[in-house]
Wavefront OBJ file of the C-alpha trace (Angstrom):
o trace
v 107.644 108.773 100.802
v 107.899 112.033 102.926
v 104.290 112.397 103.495
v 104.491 108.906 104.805
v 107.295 109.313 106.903
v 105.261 112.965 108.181
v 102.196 110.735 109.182
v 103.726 108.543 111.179
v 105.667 111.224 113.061
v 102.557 112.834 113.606
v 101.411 109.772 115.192
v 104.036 109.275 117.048
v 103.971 112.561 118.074
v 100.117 112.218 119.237
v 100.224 108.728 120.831
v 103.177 109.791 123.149
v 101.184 112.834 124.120
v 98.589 110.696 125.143
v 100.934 107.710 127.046
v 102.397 111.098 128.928
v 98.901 112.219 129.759
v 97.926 108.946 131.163
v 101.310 108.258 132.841
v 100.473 111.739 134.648
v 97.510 110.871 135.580
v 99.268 107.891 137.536
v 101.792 109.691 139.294
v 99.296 111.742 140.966
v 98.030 108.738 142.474
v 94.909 108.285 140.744
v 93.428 105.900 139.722
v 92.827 104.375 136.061
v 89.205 103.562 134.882
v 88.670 100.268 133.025
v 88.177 102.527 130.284
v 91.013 104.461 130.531
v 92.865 100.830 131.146
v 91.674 100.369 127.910
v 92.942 103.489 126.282
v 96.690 102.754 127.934
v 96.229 99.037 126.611
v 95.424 100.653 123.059
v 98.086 103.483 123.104
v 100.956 101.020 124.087
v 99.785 98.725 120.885
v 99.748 101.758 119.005
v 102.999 102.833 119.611
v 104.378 99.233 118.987
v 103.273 99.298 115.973
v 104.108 102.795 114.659
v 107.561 102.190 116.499
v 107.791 98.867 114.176
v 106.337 100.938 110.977
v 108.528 103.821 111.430
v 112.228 101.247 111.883
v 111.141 100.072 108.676
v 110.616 102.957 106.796
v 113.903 104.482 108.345
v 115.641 101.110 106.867
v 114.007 101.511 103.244
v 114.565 104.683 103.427
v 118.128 104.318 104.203
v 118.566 101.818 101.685
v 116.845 103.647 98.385
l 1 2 3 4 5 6 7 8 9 10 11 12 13 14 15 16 17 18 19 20 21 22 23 24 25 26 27 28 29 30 31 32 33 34 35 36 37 38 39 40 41 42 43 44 45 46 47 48 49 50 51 52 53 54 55 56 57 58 59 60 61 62 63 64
């Protein structure tokens, strides 16, 4: 269960880096590719889904 629990930190972890990244890239003013659209599409479904996976595992967790 800790490895798991490690994993999806780590992705966490790496999937906020890259919203951050992207989110700077904004603020300066420029201007997203449609790939990099994309890529901000993907990393927000990412992180609802790791968000979702890692409430879970907090609540087995919790309850074992």
């Amino acid at each position: 269960m800790q490895c798991n629990v490690m994993y999806v930190y780590r992705l966490l972890e790496e999937r906020v880096n890259r919203l951050k990244t992207m989110l700077a890239v904004l603020q300066h003013g420029q201007i997203l590719s449609s790939s990099d659209q994309r890529m901000l599409d993907a990393v927000n479904e990412d992180l609802h889904w790791l968000l979702l996976i890692s409430g879970l595992t907090s609540v087995y967790h919790a309850l074992s």
